[in-house]
N, C-alpha and C positions, 0 to 999 in steps of 0.2 A: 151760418151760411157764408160768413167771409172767407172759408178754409176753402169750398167748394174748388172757384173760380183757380187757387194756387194746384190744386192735383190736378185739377183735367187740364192747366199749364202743362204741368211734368209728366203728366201721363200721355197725354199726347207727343210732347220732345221726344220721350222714350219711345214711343208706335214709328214717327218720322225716320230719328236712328235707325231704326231697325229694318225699316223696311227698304232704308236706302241700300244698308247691309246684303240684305237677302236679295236684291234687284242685283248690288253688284257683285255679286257670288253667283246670279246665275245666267246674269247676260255676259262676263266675262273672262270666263272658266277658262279660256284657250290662252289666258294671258300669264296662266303659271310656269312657270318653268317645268319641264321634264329634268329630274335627277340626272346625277351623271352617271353612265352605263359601259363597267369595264365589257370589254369583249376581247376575247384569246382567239388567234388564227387558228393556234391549236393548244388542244387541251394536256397532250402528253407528245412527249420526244423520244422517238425510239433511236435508239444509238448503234443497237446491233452488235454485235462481238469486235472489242478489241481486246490486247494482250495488257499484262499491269504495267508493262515497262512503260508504256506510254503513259504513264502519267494521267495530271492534269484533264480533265475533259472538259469540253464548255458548249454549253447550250445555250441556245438564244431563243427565247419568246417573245414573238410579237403580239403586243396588242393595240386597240382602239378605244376613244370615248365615243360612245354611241348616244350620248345623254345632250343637254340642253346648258349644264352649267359645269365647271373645272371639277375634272376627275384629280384625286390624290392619293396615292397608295402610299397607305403610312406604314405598311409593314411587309415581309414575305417571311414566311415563319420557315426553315427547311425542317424535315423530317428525321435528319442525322447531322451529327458534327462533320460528315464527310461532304457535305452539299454548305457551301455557300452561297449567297443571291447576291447582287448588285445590282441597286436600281435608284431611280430617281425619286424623290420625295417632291418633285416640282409640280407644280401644277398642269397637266395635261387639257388645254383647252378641247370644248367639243369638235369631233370632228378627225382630229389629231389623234394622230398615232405614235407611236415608237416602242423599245424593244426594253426586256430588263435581260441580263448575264445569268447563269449560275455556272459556277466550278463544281465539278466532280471529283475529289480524291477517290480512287475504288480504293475499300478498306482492305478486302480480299475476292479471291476469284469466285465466279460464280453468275450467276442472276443476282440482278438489283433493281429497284423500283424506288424511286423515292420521290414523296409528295412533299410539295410547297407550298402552304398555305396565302393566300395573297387577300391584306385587307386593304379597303378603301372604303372611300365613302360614297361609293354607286349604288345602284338600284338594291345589289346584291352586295353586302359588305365582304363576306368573304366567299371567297372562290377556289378552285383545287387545281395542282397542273402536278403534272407527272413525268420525269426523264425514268428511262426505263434503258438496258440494256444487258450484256454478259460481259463477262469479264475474264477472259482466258490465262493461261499459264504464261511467262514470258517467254520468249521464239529465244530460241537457242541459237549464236551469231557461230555461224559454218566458219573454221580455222583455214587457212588459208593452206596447210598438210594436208587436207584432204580435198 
């Protein structure tokens, strides 16, 4: 009978723990944080027709943190070696916005579409954005003989 008195001690502790536990898990639920939440202004960039002589293209995506704690996009994967990204690895507080780069090389002429994968640590770890446009022949520079 001397054992008795030591379990229903620890059995009890254990009941108190617990139910102090389960009170504040469900009197307090609003006190979690919400993840951080990328959000794109838009999801694909149309470019429209230019000629290759131009070069270079460059797109700008803007996005937000829609979330409750620091968004970090620790990667933008591009879809071709022709697509480059430049972006920040910094921590974007909630609320806060700004923009990531990509360069364009057109490889050749034509239609092109190419996806960038974009990770973070938001609601949605990864996300999809798309530059899209045509790529014409180079314009032929009019001789100053005719």
């Amino acid at each position: 009978m001397g054992s008795a008195p030591f379990l229903n001690t620890r059995f009890m502790r254990f009941w108190k723990i617990f139910l102090v536990f389960l009170f504040s898990v469900s009197v307090f639920p609003g006190f979690a944080q919400k993840p951080p939440k990328l959000v794109l202004t838009e999801k694909a960039i149309e470019r429209g027709s230019f000629p290759i002589s131009d070069g270079v293209q460059t797109f700008v995506f803007h996005y937000k943190n829609d979330g409750d704690s620091a968004l970090v996009v620790s990667r933008i994967i591009p879809g071709c070696s022709c697509v480059v990204p430049e972006y920040s690895t910094d921590p974007l507080m909630p609320g806060d916005s700004t923009t990531f780069t990509v360069l364009f090389t057109p490889p050749h002429t034509g239609k092109f579409s190419q996806m960038l994968t974009i990770c973070s640590n938001g609601v949605k770890p990864i996300l999809r954005a798309y530059i899209r446009g045509f790529v014409t022949e180079a314009e032929e520079k009019k001789s100053d003989n005719q």
